[in-house]
C-alpha angles and dihedrals in degrees: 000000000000087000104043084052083049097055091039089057089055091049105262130164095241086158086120093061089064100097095050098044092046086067093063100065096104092045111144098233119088104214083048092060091049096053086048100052087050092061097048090061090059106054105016092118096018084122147328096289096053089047096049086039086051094045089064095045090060098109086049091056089040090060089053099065087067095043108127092240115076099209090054084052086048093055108039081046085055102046078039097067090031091078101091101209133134100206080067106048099103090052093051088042092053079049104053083043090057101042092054086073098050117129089233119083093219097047081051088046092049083052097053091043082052094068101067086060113052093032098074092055096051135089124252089263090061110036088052078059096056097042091057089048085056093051097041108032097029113016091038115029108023119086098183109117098208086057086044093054093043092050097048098051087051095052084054098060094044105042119004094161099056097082081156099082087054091071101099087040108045098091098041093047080051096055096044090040092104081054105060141095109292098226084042084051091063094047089044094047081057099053102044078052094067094041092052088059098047109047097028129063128243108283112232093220093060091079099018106040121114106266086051100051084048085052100045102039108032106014097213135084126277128193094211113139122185147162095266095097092084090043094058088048094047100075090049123121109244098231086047094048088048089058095045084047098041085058101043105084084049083081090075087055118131083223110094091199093055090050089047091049088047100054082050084057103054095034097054096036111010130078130278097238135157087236101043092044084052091049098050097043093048083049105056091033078066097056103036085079092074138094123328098263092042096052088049098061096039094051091053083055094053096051086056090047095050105059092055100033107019092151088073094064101030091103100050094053091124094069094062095070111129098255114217092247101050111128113246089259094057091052100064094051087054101060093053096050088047088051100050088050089059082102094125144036102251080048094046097054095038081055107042084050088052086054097057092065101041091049082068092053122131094229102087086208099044091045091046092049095047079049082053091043091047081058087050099053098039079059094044098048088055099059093039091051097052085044084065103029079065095050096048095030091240101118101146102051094043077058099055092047091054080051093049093049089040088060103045080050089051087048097046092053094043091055082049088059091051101042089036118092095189129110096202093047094050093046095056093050097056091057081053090051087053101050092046094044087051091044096048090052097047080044086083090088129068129204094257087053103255126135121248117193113227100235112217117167098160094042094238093160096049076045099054086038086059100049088051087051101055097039086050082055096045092059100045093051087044087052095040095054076047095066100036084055092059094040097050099043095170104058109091094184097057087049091055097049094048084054095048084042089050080051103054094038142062114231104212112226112242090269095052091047094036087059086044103052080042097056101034087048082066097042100049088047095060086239109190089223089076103029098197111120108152114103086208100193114091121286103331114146120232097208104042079054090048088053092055100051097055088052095062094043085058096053097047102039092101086063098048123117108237089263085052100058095035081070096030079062096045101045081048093050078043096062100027086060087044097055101036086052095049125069093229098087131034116225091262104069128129088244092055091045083048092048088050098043080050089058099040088059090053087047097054095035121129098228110088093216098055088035087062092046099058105038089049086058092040095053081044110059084035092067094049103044104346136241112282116167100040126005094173109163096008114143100221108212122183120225089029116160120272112229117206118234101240090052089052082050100054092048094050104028108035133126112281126210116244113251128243138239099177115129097239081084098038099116101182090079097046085083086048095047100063092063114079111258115257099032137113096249090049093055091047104037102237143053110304108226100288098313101107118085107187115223116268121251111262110275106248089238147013110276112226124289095229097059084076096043094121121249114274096272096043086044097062092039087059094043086057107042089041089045118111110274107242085062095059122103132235102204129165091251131060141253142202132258087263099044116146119204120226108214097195080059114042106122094048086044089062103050091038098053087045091071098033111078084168091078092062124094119150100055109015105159084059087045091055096049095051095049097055092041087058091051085035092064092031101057087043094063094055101091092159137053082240102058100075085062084039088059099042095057089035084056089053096046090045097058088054085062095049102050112098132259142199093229095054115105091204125077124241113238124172094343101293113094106253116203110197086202103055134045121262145184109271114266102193128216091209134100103277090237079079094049094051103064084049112109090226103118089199096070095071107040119054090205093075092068100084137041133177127296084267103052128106106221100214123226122250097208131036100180109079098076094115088045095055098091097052090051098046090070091045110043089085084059112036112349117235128326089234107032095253139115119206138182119289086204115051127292091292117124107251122239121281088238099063089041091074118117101233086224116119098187123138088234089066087056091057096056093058112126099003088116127055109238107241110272108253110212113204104230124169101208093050104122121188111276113259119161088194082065108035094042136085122230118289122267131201114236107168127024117224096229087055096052101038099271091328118137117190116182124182132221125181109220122202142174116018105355086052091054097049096051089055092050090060079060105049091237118139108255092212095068102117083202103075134089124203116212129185109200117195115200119202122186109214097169109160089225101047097236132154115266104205137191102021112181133179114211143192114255115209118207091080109126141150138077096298095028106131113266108191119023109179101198126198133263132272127284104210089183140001117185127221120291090007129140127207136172141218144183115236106183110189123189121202126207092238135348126244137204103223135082105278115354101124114079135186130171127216138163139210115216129184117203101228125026101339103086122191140293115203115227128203111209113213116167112208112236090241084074088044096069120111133215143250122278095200128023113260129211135239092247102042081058092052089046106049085041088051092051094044106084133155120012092008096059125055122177133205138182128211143183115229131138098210125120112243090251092070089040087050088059098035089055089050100043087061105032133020103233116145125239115241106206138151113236116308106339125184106228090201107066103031087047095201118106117190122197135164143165135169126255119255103232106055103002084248099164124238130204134200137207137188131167113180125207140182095315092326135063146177129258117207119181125178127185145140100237104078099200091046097048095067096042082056088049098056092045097066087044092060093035087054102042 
């Protein structure tokens, strides 16, 4: 079976093997059924043999629904629905019915998979059957989020459309949503996303919240921070705002997908808010740095997102430089995200320096798209700086700042002309000359209609005109040698020279030499649009150079692109109105037949475009002045109108607006935009097969609140788990995640949930385990056939003791009596499925609560020693954070007599001596239990800022109070491998709201020889109020221990339950905690004496300059190791100067000594040891621990 799995898993054809392994089903080995379950599942329906095979193996399957162990039920559920037959339907359907109500969540979760894929092959009868088996078993009733996830996504799959049936689940899916599958969090998202539009109304703050309104209005960011964020949330319906707040911590998720699916959440149904832009822009900025194909789509997300929202990545905008190592489809993307965050002047300039490296780039595409980005944000800078220029009245010198940045942007592109060799760059650049020579002449205007003068010292513009000239020259005369070259096939050197002439010169592509002659057309006629008339370069002559260029474009006019000769006509309609206006030529030049022969080609053209063209400028300076030279194709029509030559002027000749490259015109995106970001269609473009479901139009009003109140049972599981914290029961049996806790009944609640594992349903298999752990003790302290009827009226009695009194000095909490002066036994505030995988005995059995008059009740925790005042002002209120009740005096045991229950009932009498009193060893070195003294400094290990408000600090705790916390655990305190942890948890949230929830977790991926094996976390905190403090106990054991600095390594993580997401932690304890100590008492002069014998290797010195006295260093030097003093009676440390410690490695006992003389603000270290690594890590730490 192994090897079948093994070639399934490479992708072999093992079909053959079916008969034989079928027959296997009711094999007697556990781990064979299950591979060959496994391999049922694979090949059930491969082909007609293994379906007819299967069809005679369903009893088998059948059996094995009800098998005792749940994965066997989950596979032979799933081999079960995988035979696709019809003649089986109804028995796949009866197990799929029965399954959905298994103890075990998988099973369950099996069971909900199942139904995709028995539904499509039912009737309508029976898919409305199991549709109402998906609302009421799964949807409804069950609060396991693996069976949630399983059951949406099917739902999903079968019925999309049918929100309706959502009603009863949507709060508690929102409330479990942080909990769920990742990949089931992005379908759900999704979904939650379509009901929200259905069934709420459009929120106002979606298009008038603040960060909208920055967005629309002034297109940059703006840090204002204000008070509307609550506004915008005020008008919300609750159901809808549980949704906006339940998703929001998944921003924090390690899935890109989930994050992606929750910005289109909050972008198609939240609130535009300052808050929820910066979130999600925070929040994809994170998860763009990712893989390739991750950053790709996010990245194509984020170019949607900026152009609606830019002030939630403005200031991220570093982030967005093209790296060395981006693939060529990221930088693209890039460039256009960098360009539509040039919103503002410190942006613009950041942007338009990153440019000037990227125009030099090797890639042609990726240099051409950074020229066309230099056009954008020349075009951009002018608009944000008169934006400004009106706020601060300073109009014309934000002006001249947009023109100065308009013309280093002019100078940079014509040198590019000049260093580049291609074609295509240069090019590019040329159309980007064009469009910033024609903006900065139409820049002479402001809004409020005053004239602003250009100001050009350096000629940058008659310099850039220039450079387009000559390149525009240069490719007519490259095309011209071209054609003479075709035409004249026998003449080598002419070939030759066209070939050195294509070599020395750029041939600009149709675009490129469409935007120059263009451009050069305003400039030589003296066209008022461009106003730049000097030919500023010794005694050329314009319009010989004018001459000249119309007689290139006639020559090569037969060779023109359709673009080509549409401009070629028009320059030609452009000088021949010129020269006919002015008084310097008569009407029968050379440059005016050439004008004329130009246009009679157009006229005559095969291309319909270019043929109207022509013949619409040719009618039209006809009419003016009229054709003289060549009037080929003319229709000539008496009584035509007679056009004045100013009006032909102004139609030939007029001012033209600049054109735009802003993206608001940018038309290839409009097809992607209608498509929700983050999705398949929007990547592609289209549609993707089906699998897109646009979003639903937004309902006209609010549906009524009490369409989504949970069903009975989900309604009093919610009440409980969302009640305050000093009302929830501890009882020896266990509850689901919507339990609601009756408080006229506490006390029967509790014994008759013990007994009852059906009530359970967010965490059954926990549920299961602490159930049979409460009959298991009990039925193991009944040694007699008397003692069931012993314990019932024991139970009674005891009730009566528990019930609360006025005269009682203690506070009830949770049913049992709680005395904040004496120790008692720990009464937690978490679910009991936490409690019973404790190793506390006492959490399952009641009896265990009282002792008699001379018992100590021992205290389950010992840490909260620092905490006891804070909850001693709060216990009458709310109970303990943790559950648990410490000593207001210390850690030591209180006295017996102040351990009596006040209580004279004749019920207490009968208990007596029920329970065994706790064994008392006398042991001489037992010392009274302190954690100031066996502890280390404390040590920050989450920042509040980084956990939502949630502030986690660390302790190591040694000697007695270590033993004593491993005793509560039943863990050996002379294991050298464990590490004892306090951990104190302090909420510092600004608002002063509740953290709830808090768990510390496990972390895998830990291997190795010295990983951590065995890591007992705390319990639960369900609440902790603002500004309180709370402790807990984290024990650690490691596989094997080490002697050197940080080797050991253990992984936790700290998780809140809503909106404050997890930080992992790595545990590393220093070797100074690792120490152990002696296990006899050494002399002073044994320690001289074994330091005195230790030399070389094995003794290292070191001198240091404090001014402390030896008792501080004393305390400095235990607060970070746990090295022991060796003294001689009571010896005063400042006056002999000398301190002795030691203590053994923990690796080997090898033992340590230390050593420390103290002078006049100096003193000498001296450490001697056998281990030569660990001696000067030793060493190092006293030297911290001193200075």
């Amino acid at each position: 079976m192994k090897w079948l799995l093994a070639s399934i898993s490479k992708g072999r054809d093992v079909s053959d093997f079916y008969p034989h392994v079928v027959k296997l089903v009711g094999a007697n080995s556990l781990e064979v059924r299950k591979m060959v379950y496994m391999y049922l599942v694979q090949y059930a329906d491969h082909d007609a043999t293994t379906r007819e095979l299967s069809l005679l193996s369903i009893n088998a399957f059948q059996r094995g629904l009800s098998d005792s162990e749940q994965l066997i039920r989950a596979l032979a559920l799933r081999v079960l629905s995988s035979i696709r037959i019809n003649d089986i339907l109804q028995i796949q359907i009866l197990g799929v019915q029965k399954c959905a109500s298994d103890v075990s969540p998988y099973v369950r979760k099996c069971a909900a998979n199942a139904l995709s894929k028995l539904v499509p092959r039912c009737d309508d009868m029976q898919r409305e059957i199991m549709l109402q088996l998906m609302k009421e078993q799964f949807l409804d009733k069950d609060s396991s989020t693996m069976v949630l996830t399983s059951a949406l996504v099917s739902f999903c799959e079968l019925c999309p459309e049918r929100l309706e049936l959502l009603h009863t689940s949507y709060r508690k899916i929102c409330h479990l949503l942080t909990d769920m599958d990742e990949w089931g969090q992005v379908i759900i998202i999704d979904l939650m996303a379509r009901y929200c539009r259905q069934f709420f109304k459009e929120p106002k703050a979606l298009k008038q919240g603040v960060a909208e309104l920055i967005d629309q209005e002034r297109r940059f960011y703006s840090d204002e921070e204000d008070g509307s964020t609550d506004e915008e949330l005020k008008y919300l319906d609750p159901d809808h705002q549980l949704l906006l707040t339940s998703s929001m911590p998944l921003l924090k998720s390690r899935n890109a997908g989930v994050v992606l699916a929750v910005c289109s959440l909050h972008y198609y149904c939240g609130v535009s808010s300052i808050k929820a832009r910066s979130a999600i822009g925070k929040a994809l900025v994170r998860i763009h740095r990712g893989r390739r194909e991750i950053q790709y789509v996010v990245l194509t997300s984020i170019r949607v997102l900026v152009r609606d929202c830019p002030s939630a990545f403005a200031p991220f905008l570093s982030d967005f430089f093209v790296k060395a190592l981006d693939p060529p489809f990221t930088r693209l993307i890039k460039i256009d995200i960098l360009v539509s965050l040039a919103l503002e002047p410190a942006a613009i300039e950041a942007v338009l320096n990153e440019l000037r490296t990227y125009i030099r780039h090797g890639d042609k595409v990726f240099s051409t798209t950074a020229i066309r980005a230099v056009g954008r944000v020349t075009e951009l800078a002018q608009i944000v700086y008169d934006r400004h220029g009106e706020s601060n009245g300073m109009a014309v010198k934000e002006r001249r700042i947009a023109t100065r940045i308009a013309l280093d942007a002019l100078h940079g592109l014509s040198t590019l002309t000049q260093a580049s060799d291609s074609k295509v760059v240069v090019g590019e650049a040329v159309s980007v000359m064009q469009s910033i020579l024609l903006s900065l002449a139409s820049s002479k205007t402001l809004s409020d209609g005053s004239n602003v003068v250009v100001e050009d010292p350096n000629q940058v513009q008659a310099f850039a005109l220039r450079r387009i000239l000559l390149l525009l020259v240069s490719s007519l005369s490259n095309r011209q040698m071209a054609y003479i070259s075709e035409t004249n096939e026998n003449s080598d050197e002419d070939e030759k020279e066209a070939s050195d002439l294509e070599k020395l010169c750029i041939v600009l592509p149709p675009s490129a030499l469409s935007s120059a002659l263009w451009i050069v057309g305003e400039w030589m006629t003296n066209t008022p649009s461009l106003g730049i008339s000097s030919w500023t370069n010794g005694s050329h002559n314009i319009y010989s150079a004018r001459q000249e260029l119309v007689r290139l474009v006639d020559c090569c006019f037969p060779n023109f692109k359709a673009s080509e000769k549409e401009q070629s006509i028009h320059f030609a309609s452009k000088v021949w109105m010129s020269q006919v206006s002015s008084n310097m030529a008569s009407t029968s030049s050379p440059e005016i037949a050439l004008c004329e022969h130009i246009l009679a080609m157009g006229r005559v053209d095969v291309n319909p475009d270019v043929k109207d063209r022509a013949r619409f400028e040719s009618c039209l300076l006809h009419a003016c002045i009229g054709l003289k030279c060549d009037t080929t194709g003319m229709d000539e029509r008496p009584g035509a109108t007679v056009l004045d030559t100013k009006k032909t002027k102004a139609i030939l000749l007029a001012n033209k607006p600049s054109p735009s490259y802003l993206p608001i015109e940018d038309n290839t995106s409009v097809g992607m935009n209608s498509f929700r970001f983050g999705t398949l269609s929007s990547l592609v473009g289209h549609r993707a097969r089906g699998a897109y479901i646009s979003l639903p139009q937004w309902a006209q009003k609010n549906s009524p609140i009490a369409l989504r109140e949970p069903i009975e049972a989900a309604k009093e599981q919610l009440a409980h788990n969302f009640s305050d914290p000093a009302q929830m029961q501890t009882s020896g049996g266990t509850r689901g995640f919507y339990a609601e806790d009756n408080d006229s009944d506490s006390s029967n609640s509790s014994s008759d949930d013990s007994g009852d594992s059906d009530t359970s349903t967010s965490s059954s298999e926990s549920s299961d385990s602490s159930t049979d752990n409460s009959e298991s003790e009990s039925e193991s302290e009944s040694e007699s056939d008397d003692s069931s009827s012993i314990t019932s009226r024991n139970d009674s009695d005891r009730k009566k003791l528990l019930a609360p009194s006025a005269s009682t000095n203690g506070t009830v909490q949770n049913g049992l009596m709680l005395q904040p002066m004496i120790q008692q036994k720990a009464v937690s505030t978490v679910p009991s499925a936490a409690l019973s995988s404790s190793d506390d005995d006492s959490s399952g059995s009641e009896e265990d609560d009282f002792s008699d008059e001379s018992d100590v009740i021992p205290s389950t925790n010992i840490l909260d020693s620092e905490a006891t005042s804070i909850m001693a002002n709060t216990s009458q209120k709310e109970g303990n954070l943790l559950g648990m009740m410490s000593s207001s005096s210390g850690f030591a045991p209180a006295p017996a007599s102040e351990a009596r229950i006040s209580s004279k009932s004749s019920a207490y009498d009968d208990l007596k001596g029920l329970v065994m009193a706790p064994i008392m060893v006398d042991d001489q070195k037992t010392q009274k239990i302190d954690a100031e003294r066996d502890s280390s400094a404390w040590l920050q290990l989450v920042r509040p800022e980084l956990c939502g408000g949630l502030s986690v600090h660390a302790r190591y705790l040694r000697g007695a109070t270590k033993k004593s916390e491993l005793q509560m655990r039943n863990i050996d305190p002379s294991k050298t491998n464990v590490v004892c942890i306090q951990l104190q948890f302090t909420n510092k949230k600004s608002d002063s709201s509740s953290i709830r929830r808090i768990k510390v977790l496990p972390r895998s991926g830990t291997t190795g020889t010295h990983a951590s094996k065995k890591i007992l976390c705390p319990p639960e905190i369900m609440e902790l109020k603002g500004n309180q403090k709370t402790s807990a106990c984290l024990v650690v054991e490691f596989a094997s221990m080490s002697n050197r600095e940080g080797d050991l390594l253990g992984r936790i993580e700290v998780k809140q339950g809503y909106g404050g997401g997890s930080v992992p932690i790595e545990i590393k304890p220093p070797l100074g905690e690792l120490l152990l100590q002696l296990e006899k008492n050494m002399s002073v002069e044994e320690f001289d004496t074994t330091m005195t014998r230790m030399q070389g290797f094995q003794r290292v010195e070191s001198s240091y300059i404090s001014s402390l006295p030896m008792t501080s260093v004393l305390k400095s030097l235990l607060k970070h190791s746990s090295l022991e003093m060796i003294s001689a009676g009571n010896v005063n440390l400042l006056a002999e100067k000398k301190l002795r410690m030691m203590g053994l490695l923990p690796a080997d006992n090898v033992p340590v000594l230390v050593k420390i003389e103290s002078t006049e603000g100096a003193g000498k270290i001296t450490v001697c040891c056998d281990d030569v690594v660990a001696i000067n890590n030793i060493l190092s730490l006293v030297k911290r621990a001193i200075q």
